[in-house]
N, C-alpha and C positions, 0 to 999 in steps of 0.2 A: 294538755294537748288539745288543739279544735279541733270541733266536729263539726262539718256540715250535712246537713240532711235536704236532697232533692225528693219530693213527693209530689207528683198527680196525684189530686184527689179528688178528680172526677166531680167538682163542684159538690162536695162534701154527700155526694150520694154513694152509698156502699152496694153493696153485690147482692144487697139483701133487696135493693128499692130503697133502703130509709134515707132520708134526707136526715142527716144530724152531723151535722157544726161540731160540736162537743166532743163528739165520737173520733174527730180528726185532731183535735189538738188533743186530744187525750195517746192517739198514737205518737205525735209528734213528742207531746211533756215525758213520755214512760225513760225516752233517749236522751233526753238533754243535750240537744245539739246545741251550738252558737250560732250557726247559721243556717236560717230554715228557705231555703228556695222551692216555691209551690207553683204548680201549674195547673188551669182548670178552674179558677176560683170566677164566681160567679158574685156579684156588686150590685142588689136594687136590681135583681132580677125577678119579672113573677114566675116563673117557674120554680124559684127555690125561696119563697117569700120574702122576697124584696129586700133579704139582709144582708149587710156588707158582710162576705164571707172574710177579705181580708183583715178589715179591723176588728171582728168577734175573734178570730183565731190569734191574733196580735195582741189584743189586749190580755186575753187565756192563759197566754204564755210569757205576759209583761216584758213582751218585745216592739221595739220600733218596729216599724214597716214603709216600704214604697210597695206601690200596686199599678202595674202598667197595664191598662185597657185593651189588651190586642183588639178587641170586636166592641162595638157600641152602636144599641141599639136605642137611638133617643136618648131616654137617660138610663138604659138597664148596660151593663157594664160586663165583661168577660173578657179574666185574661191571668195576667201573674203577677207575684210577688217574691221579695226579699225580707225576711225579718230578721232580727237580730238583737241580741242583749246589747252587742258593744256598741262601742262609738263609729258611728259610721255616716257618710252621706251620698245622695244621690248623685252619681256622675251625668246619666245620661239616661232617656227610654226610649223607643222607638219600634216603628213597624218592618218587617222584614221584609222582602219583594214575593210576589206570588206570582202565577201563569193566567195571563186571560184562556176566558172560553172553556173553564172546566167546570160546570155546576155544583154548587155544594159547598166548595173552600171555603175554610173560615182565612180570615187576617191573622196573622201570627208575628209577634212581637218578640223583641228582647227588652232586659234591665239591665243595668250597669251599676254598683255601688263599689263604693269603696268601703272598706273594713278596717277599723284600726286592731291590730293584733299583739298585741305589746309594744315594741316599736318600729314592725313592721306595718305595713298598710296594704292589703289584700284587694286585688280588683276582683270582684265579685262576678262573674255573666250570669244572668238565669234568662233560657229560652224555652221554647214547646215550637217545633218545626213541624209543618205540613206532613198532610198522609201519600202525596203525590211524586213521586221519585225527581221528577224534574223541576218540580215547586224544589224539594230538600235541595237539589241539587246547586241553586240559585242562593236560597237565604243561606248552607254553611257556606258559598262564595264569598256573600253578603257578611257574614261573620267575622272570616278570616280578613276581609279588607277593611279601608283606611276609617273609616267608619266607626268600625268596633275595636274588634283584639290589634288590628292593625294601626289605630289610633296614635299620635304622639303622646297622649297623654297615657294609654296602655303601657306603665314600663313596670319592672319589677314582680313579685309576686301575682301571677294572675290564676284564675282561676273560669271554669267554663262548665254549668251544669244544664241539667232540664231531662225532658222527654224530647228526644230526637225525633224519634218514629223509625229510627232506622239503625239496623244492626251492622256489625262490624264488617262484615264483607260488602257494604254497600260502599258508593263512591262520595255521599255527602260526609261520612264517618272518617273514609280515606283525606279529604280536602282537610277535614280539624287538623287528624292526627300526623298532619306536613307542620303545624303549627303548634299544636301543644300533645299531650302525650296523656294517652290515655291512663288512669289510674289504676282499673283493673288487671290491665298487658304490664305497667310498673310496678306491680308485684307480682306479677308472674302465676294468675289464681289460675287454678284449672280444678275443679269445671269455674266456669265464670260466675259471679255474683247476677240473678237474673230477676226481675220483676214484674213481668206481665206474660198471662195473667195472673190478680193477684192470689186466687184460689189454688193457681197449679203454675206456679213461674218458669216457665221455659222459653222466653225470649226475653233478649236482649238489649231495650230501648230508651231505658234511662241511662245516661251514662255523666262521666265528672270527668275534664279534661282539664290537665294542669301545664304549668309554667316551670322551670328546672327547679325554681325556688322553692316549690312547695315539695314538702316531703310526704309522699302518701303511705301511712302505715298498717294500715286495714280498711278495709270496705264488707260492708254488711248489708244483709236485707231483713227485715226483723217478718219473724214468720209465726209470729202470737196469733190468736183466734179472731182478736181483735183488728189487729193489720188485715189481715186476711180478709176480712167484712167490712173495714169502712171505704176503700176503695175500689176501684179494678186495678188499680197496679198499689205492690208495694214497693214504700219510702225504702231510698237507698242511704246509707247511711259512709261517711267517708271521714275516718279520722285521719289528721294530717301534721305536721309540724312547719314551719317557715326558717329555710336555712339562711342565718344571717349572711346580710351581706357582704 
């Protein structure tokens, strides 16, 4: 059965201050996910020594990787990725629309892969959405259209993860779940599976939106001492199966 795992991890700095790379693939490897969608990772930054967090983490866990820039600054890099054992390739990367005139915003991106999963082929989304309710409200637009999930080539098995920044009673949450279905509410969890923050998780902002095809059979948040310290939110974890055609 696959497993994917979405984690911020806060450019691999923990709740302690330490900056350690290791510390996050070591949360990542304990679950053995097949597919790892990360947001926050930091590329040839000096503030976190100039190392590719995506390919030190990739290599760690002797998985492929794509790594899409949302922000770049010269040549220091910040944004996301997709990793994965299987066979898989890059569909598409891109930047999400934001709001002029509000100080602060960072640029926020999506990924697009495709996954081969026996013989199915899983469309992969991994996002990280603005902190600003009318920015979210714009890029899940931006999501749901022709672009992205609404793509021609979007068919079949898809899948939609990340850090949103926004909880289920918000209206960018409302725009996904008209298009695909959220995997927490498809198993009916009460209380909900929650990850930020990561020391005491009582909200709601990582979330996994799925396709009919994909069968969600549990959702996790791993709550070791270790999770708990190398981020501010903890990895959600979503095992699934893919109903054949």
């Amino acid at each position: 059965m696959p497993r994917l795992m979405t984690y911020n991890v806060h450019r691999c700095v923990g709740v302690d201050r330490k900056l350690d790379v290791g510390r996050i693939a070591a949360v990542i490897a304990e679950y053995e996910p097949d597919i790892v969608c990360l947001q926050e990772l930091d590329v040839g930054r000096a503030r976190t020594g100039f190392v590719d967090q995506a390919s030190t983490i990739a290599a760690r866990l002797e998985m492929s990787y794509h790594f899409h820039p949302a922000m770049r600054v010269e040549a220091e890099l910040y944004g996301d990725a997709i990793l994965t054992h299987l066979p898989e390739r890059l569909v598409k990367s891109g930047g999400l629309p934001t709001v002029r005139g509000v100080p602060g915003l960072e640029p926020r991106g999506v990924l697009w892969t495709a996954v081969q999963i026996g013989e199915a082929t899983l469309n992969v989304f991994n996002t990280h959405l603005g902190l600003v309710p009318r920015e979210q409200r714009l890029q899940a637009a931006a999501l749901v259209g022709e672009h992205w999930l609404g793509h021609p080539d979007c068919t079949g098995p898809t899948l939609l993860t990340g850090d949103f920044n926004a909880t289920s009673i918000t209206r960018p949450y409302q725009t996904l779940t008209r298009k695909l279905a959220d995997c927490q509410r498809s198993l009916g969890l009460k209380p909900s599976v929650k990850t930020f923050p990561s020391s005491f998780p009582a909200i709601r902002i990582d979330h996994c939106f799925t396709s009919p095809e994909v069968v969600v059979t549990a959702v996790t948040a791993p709550f070791s001492p270790l999770a708990r310290m190398a981020s501010d939110h903890l990895p959600l974890i979503v095992d699934f199966e893919i109903r054949p055609s």
